[in-house]
Structure formats: structure tokens, C-alpha cells
C-alpha positions in Angstrom: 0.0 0.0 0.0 1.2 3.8 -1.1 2.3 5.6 2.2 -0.2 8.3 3.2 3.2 10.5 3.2 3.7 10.1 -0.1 0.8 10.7 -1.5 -0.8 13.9 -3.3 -2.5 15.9 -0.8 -6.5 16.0 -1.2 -7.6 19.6 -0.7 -10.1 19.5 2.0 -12.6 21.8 4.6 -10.4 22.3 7.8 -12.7 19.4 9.2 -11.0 17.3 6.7 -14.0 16.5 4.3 -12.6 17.2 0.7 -13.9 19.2 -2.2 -13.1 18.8 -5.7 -11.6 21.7 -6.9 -9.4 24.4 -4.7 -10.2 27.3 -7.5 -14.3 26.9 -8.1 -16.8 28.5 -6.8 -20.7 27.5 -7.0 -23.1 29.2 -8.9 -26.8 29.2 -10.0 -27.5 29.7 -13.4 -28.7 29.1 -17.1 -25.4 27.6 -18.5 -23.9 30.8 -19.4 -20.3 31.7 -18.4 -21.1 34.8 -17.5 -24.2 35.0 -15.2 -25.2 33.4 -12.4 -25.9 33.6 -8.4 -23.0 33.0 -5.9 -24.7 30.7 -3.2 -23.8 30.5 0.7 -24.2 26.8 0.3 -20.4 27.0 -1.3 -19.4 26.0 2.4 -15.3 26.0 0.3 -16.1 29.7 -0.8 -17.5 30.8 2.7 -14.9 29.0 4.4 -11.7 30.7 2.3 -13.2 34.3 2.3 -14.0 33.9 6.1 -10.5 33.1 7.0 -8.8 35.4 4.8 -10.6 38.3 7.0 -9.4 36.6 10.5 -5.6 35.2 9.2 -4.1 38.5 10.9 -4.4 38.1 14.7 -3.8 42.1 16.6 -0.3 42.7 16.2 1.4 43.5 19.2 0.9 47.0 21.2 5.0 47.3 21.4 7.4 44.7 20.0 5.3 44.3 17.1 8.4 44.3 14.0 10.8 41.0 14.9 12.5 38.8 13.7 13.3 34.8 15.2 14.7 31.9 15.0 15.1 28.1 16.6 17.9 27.1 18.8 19.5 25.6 21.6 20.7 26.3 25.3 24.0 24.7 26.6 25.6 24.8 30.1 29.2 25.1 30.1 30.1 26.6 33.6 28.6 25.5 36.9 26.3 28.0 39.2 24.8 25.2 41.5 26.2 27.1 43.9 23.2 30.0 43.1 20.4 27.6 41.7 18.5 24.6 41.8 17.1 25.2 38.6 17.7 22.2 36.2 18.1 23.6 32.8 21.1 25.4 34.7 22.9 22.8 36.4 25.1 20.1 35.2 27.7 21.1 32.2 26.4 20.0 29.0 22.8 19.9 29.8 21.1 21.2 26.9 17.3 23.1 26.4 15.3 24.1 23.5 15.4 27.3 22.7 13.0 30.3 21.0 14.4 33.6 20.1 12.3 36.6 19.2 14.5 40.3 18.7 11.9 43.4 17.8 11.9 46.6 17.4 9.7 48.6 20.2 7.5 51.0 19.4 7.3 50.9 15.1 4.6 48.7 13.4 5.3 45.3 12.1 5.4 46.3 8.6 8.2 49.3 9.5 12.3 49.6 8.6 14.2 46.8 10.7 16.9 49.6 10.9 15.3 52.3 12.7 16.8 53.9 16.4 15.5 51.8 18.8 15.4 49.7 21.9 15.3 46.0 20.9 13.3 43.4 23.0 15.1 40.3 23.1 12.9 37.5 24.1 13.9 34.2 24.6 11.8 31.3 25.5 13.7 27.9 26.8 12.1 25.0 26.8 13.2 22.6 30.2 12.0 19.8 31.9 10.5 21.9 34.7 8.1 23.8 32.6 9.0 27.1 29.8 11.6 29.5 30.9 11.1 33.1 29.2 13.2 35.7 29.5 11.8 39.2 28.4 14.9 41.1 28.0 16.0 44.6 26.4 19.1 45.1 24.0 20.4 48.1 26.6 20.8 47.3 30.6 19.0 50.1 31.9 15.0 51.4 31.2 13.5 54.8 31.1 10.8 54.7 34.0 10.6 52.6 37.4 7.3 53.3 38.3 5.1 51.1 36.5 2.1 53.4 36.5 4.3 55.5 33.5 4.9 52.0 31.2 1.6 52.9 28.9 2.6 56.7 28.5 6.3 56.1 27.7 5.3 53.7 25.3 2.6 56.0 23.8 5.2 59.2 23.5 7.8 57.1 21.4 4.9 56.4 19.5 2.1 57.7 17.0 0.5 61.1 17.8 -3.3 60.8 18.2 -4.1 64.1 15.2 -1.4 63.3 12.9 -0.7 59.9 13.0 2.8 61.0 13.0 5.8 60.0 15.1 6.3 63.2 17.0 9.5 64.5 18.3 7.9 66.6 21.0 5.8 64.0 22.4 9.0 62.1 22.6 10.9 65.0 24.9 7.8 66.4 26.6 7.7 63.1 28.2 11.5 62.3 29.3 12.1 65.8 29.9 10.1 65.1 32.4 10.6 61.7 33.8 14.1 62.4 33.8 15.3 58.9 35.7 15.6 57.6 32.1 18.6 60.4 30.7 21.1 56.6 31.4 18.8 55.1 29.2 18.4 58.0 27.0 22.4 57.9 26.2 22.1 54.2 25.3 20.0 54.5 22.8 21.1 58.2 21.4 24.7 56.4 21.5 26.5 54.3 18.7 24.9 51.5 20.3 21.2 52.8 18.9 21.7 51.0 16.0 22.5 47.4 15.9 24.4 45.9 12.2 21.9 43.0 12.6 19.8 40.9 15.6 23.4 38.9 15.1 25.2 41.3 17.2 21.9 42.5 19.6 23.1 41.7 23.5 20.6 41.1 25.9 20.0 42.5 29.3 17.5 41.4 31.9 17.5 45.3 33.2 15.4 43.5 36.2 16.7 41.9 39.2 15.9 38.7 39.5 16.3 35.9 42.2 18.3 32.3 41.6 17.2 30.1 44.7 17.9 26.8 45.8 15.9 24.1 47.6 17.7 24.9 50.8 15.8 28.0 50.8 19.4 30.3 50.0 19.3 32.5 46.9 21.1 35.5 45.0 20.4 38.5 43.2 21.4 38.6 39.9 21.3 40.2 36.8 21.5 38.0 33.2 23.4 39.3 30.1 23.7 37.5 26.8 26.6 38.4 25.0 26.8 38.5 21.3 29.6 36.0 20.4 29.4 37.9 16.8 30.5 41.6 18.9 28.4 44.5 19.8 29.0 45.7 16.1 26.7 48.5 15.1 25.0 50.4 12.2 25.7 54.5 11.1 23.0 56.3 10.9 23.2 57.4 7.4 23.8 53.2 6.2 20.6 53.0 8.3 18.6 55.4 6.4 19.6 54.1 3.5 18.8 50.4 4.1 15.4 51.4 5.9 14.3 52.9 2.1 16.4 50.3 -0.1 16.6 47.1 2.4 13.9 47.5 5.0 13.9 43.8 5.9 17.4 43.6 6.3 17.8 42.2 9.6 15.7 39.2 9.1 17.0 38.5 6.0 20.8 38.5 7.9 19.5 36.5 10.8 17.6 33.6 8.1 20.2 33.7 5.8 23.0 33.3 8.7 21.4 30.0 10.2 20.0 28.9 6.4 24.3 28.6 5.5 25.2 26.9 9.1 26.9 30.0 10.3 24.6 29.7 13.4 24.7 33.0 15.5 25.7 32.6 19.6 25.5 34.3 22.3 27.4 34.0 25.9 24.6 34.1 29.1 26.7 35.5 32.1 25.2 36.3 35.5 26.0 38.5 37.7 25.4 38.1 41.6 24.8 39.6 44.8 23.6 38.1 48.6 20.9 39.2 50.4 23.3 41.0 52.6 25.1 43.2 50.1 21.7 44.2 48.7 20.7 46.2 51.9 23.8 47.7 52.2 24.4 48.6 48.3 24.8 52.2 47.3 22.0 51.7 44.3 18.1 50.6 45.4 18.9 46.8 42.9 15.2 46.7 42.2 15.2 50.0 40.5 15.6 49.5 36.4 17.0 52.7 35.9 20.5 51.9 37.7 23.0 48.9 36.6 25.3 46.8 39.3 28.8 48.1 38.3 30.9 44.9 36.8 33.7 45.8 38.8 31.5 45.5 41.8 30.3 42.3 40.7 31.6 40.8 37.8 30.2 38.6 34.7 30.0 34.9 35.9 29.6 32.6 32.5 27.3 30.6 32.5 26.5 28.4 29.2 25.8 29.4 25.4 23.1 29.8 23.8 23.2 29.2 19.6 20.5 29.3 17.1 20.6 27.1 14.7 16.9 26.6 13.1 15.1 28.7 11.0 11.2 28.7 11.4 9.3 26.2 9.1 6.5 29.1 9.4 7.1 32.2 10.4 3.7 32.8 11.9 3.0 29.5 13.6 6.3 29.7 15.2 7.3 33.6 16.1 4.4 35.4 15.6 2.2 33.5 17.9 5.0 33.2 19.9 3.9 34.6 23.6 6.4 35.6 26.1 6.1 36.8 29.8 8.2 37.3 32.8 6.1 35.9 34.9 6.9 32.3 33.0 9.8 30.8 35.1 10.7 27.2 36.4 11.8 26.1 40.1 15.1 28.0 40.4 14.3 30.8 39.1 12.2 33.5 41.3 11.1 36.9 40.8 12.3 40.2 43.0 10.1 43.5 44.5 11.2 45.4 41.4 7.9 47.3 40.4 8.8 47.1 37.3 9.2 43.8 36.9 5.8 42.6 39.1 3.8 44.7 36.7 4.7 43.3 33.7 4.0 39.8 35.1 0.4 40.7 34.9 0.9 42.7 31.8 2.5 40.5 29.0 -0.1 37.3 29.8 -3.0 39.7 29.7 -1.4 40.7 26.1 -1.2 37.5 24.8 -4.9 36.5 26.1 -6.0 39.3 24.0 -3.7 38.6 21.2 -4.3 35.2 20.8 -6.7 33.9 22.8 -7.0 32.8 26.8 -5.5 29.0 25.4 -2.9 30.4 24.2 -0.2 28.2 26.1 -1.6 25.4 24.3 -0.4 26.6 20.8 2.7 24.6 19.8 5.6 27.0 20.2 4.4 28.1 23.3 3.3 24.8 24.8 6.1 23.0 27.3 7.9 19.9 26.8 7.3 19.3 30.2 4.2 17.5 31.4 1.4 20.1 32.4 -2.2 18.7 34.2 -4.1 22.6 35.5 -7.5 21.1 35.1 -8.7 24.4 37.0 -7.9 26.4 34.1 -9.7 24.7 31.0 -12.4 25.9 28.6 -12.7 28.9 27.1 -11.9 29.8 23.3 -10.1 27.3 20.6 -9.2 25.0 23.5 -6.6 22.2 22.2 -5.0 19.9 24.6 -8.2 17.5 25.1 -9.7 19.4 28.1 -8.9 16.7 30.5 -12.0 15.1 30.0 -13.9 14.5 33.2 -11.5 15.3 35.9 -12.6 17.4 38.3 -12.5 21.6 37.8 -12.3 22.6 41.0 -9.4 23.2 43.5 -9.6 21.1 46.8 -8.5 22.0 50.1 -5.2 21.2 51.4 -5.9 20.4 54.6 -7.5 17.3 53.9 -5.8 14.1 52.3 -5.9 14.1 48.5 -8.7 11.5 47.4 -8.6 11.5 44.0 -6.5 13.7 41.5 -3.4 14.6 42.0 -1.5 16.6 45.2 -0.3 20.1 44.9 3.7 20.6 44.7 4.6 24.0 46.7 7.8 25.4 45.7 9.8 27.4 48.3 8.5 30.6 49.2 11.4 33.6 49.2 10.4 36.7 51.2 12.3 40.2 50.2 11.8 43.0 52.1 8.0 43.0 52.6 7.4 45.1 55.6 5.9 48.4 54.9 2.7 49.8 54.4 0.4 50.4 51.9 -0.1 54.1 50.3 0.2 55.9 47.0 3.4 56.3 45.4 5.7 57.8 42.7 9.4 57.6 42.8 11.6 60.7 42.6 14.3 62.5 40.3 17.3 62.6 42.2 21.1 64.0 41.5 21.6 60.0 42.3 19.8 59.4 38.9 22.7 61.1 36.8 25.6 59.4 38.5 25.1 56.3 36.2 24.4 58.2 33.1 27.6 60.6 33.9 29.8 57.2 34.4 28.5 56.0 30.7 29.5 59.5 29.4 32.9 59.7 31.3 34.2 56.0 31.7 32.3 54.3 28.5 31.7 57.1 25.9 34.9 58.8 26.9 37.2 56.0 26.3 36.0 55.7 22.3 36.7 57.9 20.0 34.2 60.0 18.5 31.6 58.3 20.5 30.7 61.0 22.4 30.4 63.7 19.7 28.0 60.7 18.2 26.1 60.9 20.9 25.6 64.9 20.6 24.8 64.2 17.0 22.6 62.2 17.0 20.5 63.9 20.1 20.6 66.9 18.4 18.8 65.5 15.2 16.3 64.3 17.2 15.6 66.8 19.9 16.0 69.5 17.4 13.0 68.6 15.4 11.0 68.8 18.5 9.1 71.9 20.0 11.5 74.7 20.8 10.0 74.6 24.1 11.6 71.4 25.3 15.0 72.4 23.9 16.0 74.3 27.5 14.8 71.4 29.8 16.4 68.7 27.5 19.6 71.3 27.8 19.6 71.1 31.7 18.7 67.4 32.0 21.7 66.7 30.0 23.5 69.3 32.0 22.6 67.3 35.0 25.2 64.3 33.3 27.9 66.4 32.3 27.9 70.6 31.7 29.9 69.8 28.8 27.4 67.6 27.6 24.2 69.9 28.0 26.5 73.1 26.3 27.3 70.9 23.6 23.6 69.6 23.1 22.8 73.2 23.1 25.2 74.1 20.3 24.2 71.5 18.5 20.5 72.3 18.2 21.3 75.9 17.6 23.3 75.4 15.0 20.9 74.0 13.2 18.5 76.6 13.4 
């Protein structure tokens, strides 16, 4: 008998019953070629147009233009001294990986080569359930409070009249939520631009927690290191491939992997006690500041290399859905604000993006074995809806009659006393002594780097409002005076 794999696909409905021919339509008529009524008994015709309405799901708010890619996890250094989690210990154990770099704030049809922050998501597949890490290409963020996520977002965005992007909205709001200028000079820097995804590094910018069964665990911070370099893009070559090469990046990334020469990056830690924290001269759950390396240096880890293009580009990135809030046993969250909003935020996302299933779709489901019976139902449910066991949540103080028990990880408490009450962080001359250490100790040590950094704020301040040249003058002044009188120069020259 002819295997069913060889054989010429039958076109069928997508409940499997075949039709006859892919390009007819039915009609009611006299004979003639010409006339005739369409009829909504053509269940092939109603099927295909209906689809073709629905086959774009709601692009994302932020993060919407990406590129991704297929890959693999290795350890090559031991840390069981920080974790219990398993896709971390023993060297050579390997994970499945899922990589998604994107653009922030342009639409998914935009330039690949624009100035930007790039998320870099990455979602490892382990036996103890998905690991995601929601990362950014630069280590520090613009805000701290989450309250001001939406409205950041929204100035680096369209304006609501003109459907423009608008300088001005883009100053009048960091001019005044100043605690971003660190982040600011990142992005503004030759680091705004990267060559490709290749060379993109990625920062957790939050603090997080490594634990181990014991109960013990660390601070840290994660950085993945381009094993390509840092390597970077001039803003006039950007311009030019955003108009001549607007896909360029994915076309670097696919191509890369498509002739073997599989991109890698390096995953360091670094990691602090609970005791150093209280004592530290920077608040560690605050996204604006970074941890000095020289007060606590990169700790490798393993490598991470992707080696697999996407079979379908939509089945495997774009519904691909990422939060922080996704971790395995191991690895714990911290009292960053930040970082506890966005656990809510980015799986509230992806239920309206894709649905309240969405776990279930196959490049976000786990290879690990998953039984929540309590959370079943709802729209395009997949997994078999575990049938007839029970959909209710039992209490724990009596024996388990039927079922299974509840596992309850560690609990890590970190710094919870306090009170309740309103709350908005302030802008401090302790917010500038980062930035002022990038301009001075980073910036200072390149050549030209710094003058890039005028340049290219002055481009894009300058075709703001005059009335936010003077504040963005004095923020700037806060870093360095010879910064904010050279901004100022800048600006005015061009006048």
C-alpha cells in the first residue's frame, strides 16, 4: 500500500472532508459563463473568504516588527552554587530554545533599521516547565514606576491628530521623567543601532532571584553576549537600508542560520547576597541603575546558539507569547515594580492577542508534562480538556482522594514590611551618577563616540518643540555641563 506520506495531498474543509476543486466556486444559473448567483451553500467559498478576513491576529501593542529563530541552550560553567534550577545545572545539559529580537514602538510592517530599543525575548524550553526571559538590547530602562509604562510607550509612539511620530511627544515626556537620561544615552549612543539581531546583547535590566531548595538565593542580573560583537550600524547606512533594504535584519538573521553559520551568544550572570543588597549604594530593584561589573563581575554561565530557522514564520514567532512571569523552580522573581507589573501585563497581552488558550499553541506549549484542570475551557481550546477530571481546586488540609497533590515550591520573602499608600518615585542627582559614568568611563574612552552621541540627540531633539530644547539642555547638564552646552550648540546650529 502507497504511504499516506507520499501521496498527493487532497484539498479538503479544515474538518477534513474534501472538495473537488481548490479554484471553483458554485453558482446558479442558465449555463452561461457569464451570469449566475453566488450561493452560501459553497461552504469551500465561505470557508476561504472567512479566513482570509481573520488570518491576521492584533499585532502587538510594542514589539510588534521581529525577527526569530530556533535554537539551543547549553551549560558550560557550573552556578549550582546559586540555583536549583535544572536547565542550569550540570555542564552539558542542553534546552530548547525560541528567540524573538523586535523593534519597540514601530509597526510590524516598518524599517528593521530604525533607532531603537530592541526586546530580546527568549523562550527555553526545560523539563520543569518554559523558561522566558523578556529582555532589552540596553541594561537600563527609562521609568521605574510602572504606572508611567503605557505613556512612555505611547510618547515614542504615534501622535493621536497626525498619526505621526512626534519628536515633541518624545521630549515632553523624558524631559520630564528624567530617571531615564542613562537610558536615554544608550539608545542616542552608537549602540542605537545594531548591524543585525546577530550582534543584539541582551539584558535582563530587572533583578531577579536564583534560589535553591535549601531555601538560600542570589540577586542577579542575566546578560547574553553576542559571540558575533556589539558591532553596530551608522546612521546614514541605516537610512539608507530602511528605504532600499527595509527587511534587512531578518533577511541576515535567516540567511545566517539557512548557510550553518549559526549566530551565539554567551549568558553570564552576575550576583549579589541578600546582605550586600541592603547595604548597596543603588536601590537593585530599581531598572533605571545597573550593578557596576567591577563591583560584581560577569560569571559565565552556558551558550546559547540558534541554529533553526522557522518552518512558518507565523505558527512559530508570531504567535509566539512571552512573559516574565513564565519561570521554572530556580528561578524567582524580585520587589522590582517594574518587573511585578509586567507579570500581569505580558499574559494579559497574549490572552487578547491570541486567545485565553494560548499556552496550548505549539511554540508556546512546554515539553514538560502540564495537568491545571482548574484552568480549562474557554476559546479554541486544544490539549483534550482533561476530559472529566474534576474543575475545582480542593482544600489542602485534607488528604488528596482522587487527582493529583499540589507541589509547593519554596517561598522567598524580600523585604515585605511596609505599608500600603500611594506612590511615585523621585528625580534625584543620584539618577545622573550612572548616566555621567557612561559618558565619562564608556563614551569617553571611544573615540568620537561622544560627539556621536551629541549628534545624533541633536537631530532628534532638534525637530522637537523649541519649548523642550531648554529642559532637555539642563537634563543633559545634570550628566555632564559639557554635555548639556554641547547639546545646546548642536541644536542651535541648526537653526
Amino acid at each position: 500500500m502507497e504511504s499516506i506520506k507520499t501521496k498527493t495531498p487532497v484539498y479538503t474543509l479544515a474538518e477534513g472532508c474534501p472538495y473537488a476543486d481548490a479554484a471553483t466556486a458554485q453558482r446558479f444559473s442558465d449555463g452561461s459563463p457569464v451570469k449566475g448567483l453566488m450561493l452560501l451553500q459553497d461552504t469551500q467559498l465561505i470557508e476561504v473568504l472567512a479566513h482570509f478576513s481573520r488570518e491576521r491576529i492584533p499585532e502587538r501593542v510594542v514589539h510588534a516588527r521581529a525577527v526569530g529563530a530556533l535554537g539551543e541552550f547549553e551549560v558550560t560553567h557550573d552556578i549550582s552554587h546559586l540555583t536549583s534550577a535544572k536547565f542550569l545545572n550540570g555542564i552539558g545539559t542542553k534546552s530548547k530554545t525560541l528567540l524573538r529580537v523586535s523593534t519597540v514602538g514601530p509597526e510590524r510592517g516598518s524599517a528593521e533599521t530604525v533607532r531603537d530599543v530592541r526586546g530580546w525575548a527568549l523562550k527555553i524550553f526545560t523539563e520543569e516547565g518554559n523558561q522566558d526571559f523578556v529582555f532589552n538590547d540596553i541594561p537600563v530602562f527609562f521609568v521605574r514606576d510602572p504606572i508611567k509604562f503605557p505613556s512612555l510607550n505611547r510618547s515614542h509612539k504615534r501622535h493621536p491628530a497626525t498619526n505621526l511620530v512626534d519628536n515633541t511627544m518624545f521630549w515632553d515626556f523624558h524631559t520630564n521623567n528624567q530617571e531615564g537620561t542613562h537610558a536615554l544615552m544608550h539608545l542616542f549612543s552608537g549602540r542605537g543601532i545594531p548591524k543585525s539581531v546577530r550582534y543584539v546583547n541582551g539584558y535582563s535590566g530587572h533583578t531577579y532571584k536564583l534560589t535553591k531548595d535549601d531555601g538560600t538565593f542570589h540577586y542577579v542580573k542575566f546578560h547574553f553576549k553576542s559571540n558575533q560583537g556589539n558591532t553596530n550600524m551608522s546612521p546614514d547606512e541605516a537610512a539608507r537600508l530602511a528605504g532600499a533594504d527595509p527587511d534587512n535584519h531578518t533577511a541576515d538573521l535567516y540567511n545566517a542560520i539557512a548557510d550553518g553559520n549559526f549566530p551565539s551568544w554567551t549568558l553570564y550572570v552576575q550576583a549579589m547576597t541578600p546582605q550586600q543588597a541592603e547595604h548597596y549604594r543603588w536601590n537593585i530593584f530599581d531598572m533605571t541603575q545597573v550593578w557596576p561589573h567591577a563591583d560584581f563581575p560577569l560569571q559565565p554561565v552556558g551558550t546559547l546558539t540558534m541554529n533553526k530557522n522557522p518552518q512558518n514564520y507565523f505558527a512559530d514567532i508570531e504567535q509566539a507569547a512571552f512573559s516574565p512571569s513564565t519561570m521554572v523552580p530556580g528561578v524567582a522573581p524580585s520587589a522590582d515594580p517594574i518587573f511585578q507589573a509586567r507579570m500581569f501585563a505580558y499574559p494579559d497581552a497574549a490572552r487578547y492577542r491570541l486567545g485565553v488558550n494560548y499556552q496550548q499553541l505549539p511554540c508556546n506549549r512546554p515539553v514538560a508534562p502540564v495537568y491545571n484542570p482548574y484552568q480549562r475551557d474557554g476559546f479554541a481550546t486544544i490539549n483534550g480538556n482533561y476530559g472529566g477530571d474534576p474543575n475545582y481546586v480542593r482544600s489542602a488540609l485534607r488528604p488528596v482522594t482522587f487527582g493529583c497533590p499540589s507541589s509547593a515550591a519554596a517561598a522567598h520573602d524580600t523585604w515585605v514590611r511596609g505599608t500600603v499608600a500611594s506612590y511615585t518615585s523621585e528625580v534625584t542627582d543620584e539618577d545622573f551618577v550612572q548616566a555621567r559614568m557612561f559618558w565619562d568611563n564608556v563614551l569617553g574612552r571611544q573615540e568620537g563616540q561622544q560627539e556621536s552621541l551629541v549628534r545624533n540627540l541633536a537631530g532628534h531633539l532638534g525637530a522637537a518643540d523649541k519649548l523642550l530644547w531648554e529642559p532637555a539642555f539642563e537634563m543633559f547638564s545634570r550628566v555632564s555641563p559639557k554635555l548639556g552646552e554641547d547639546l545646546r550648540k548642536a541644536v542651535l546650529a541648526m537653526v
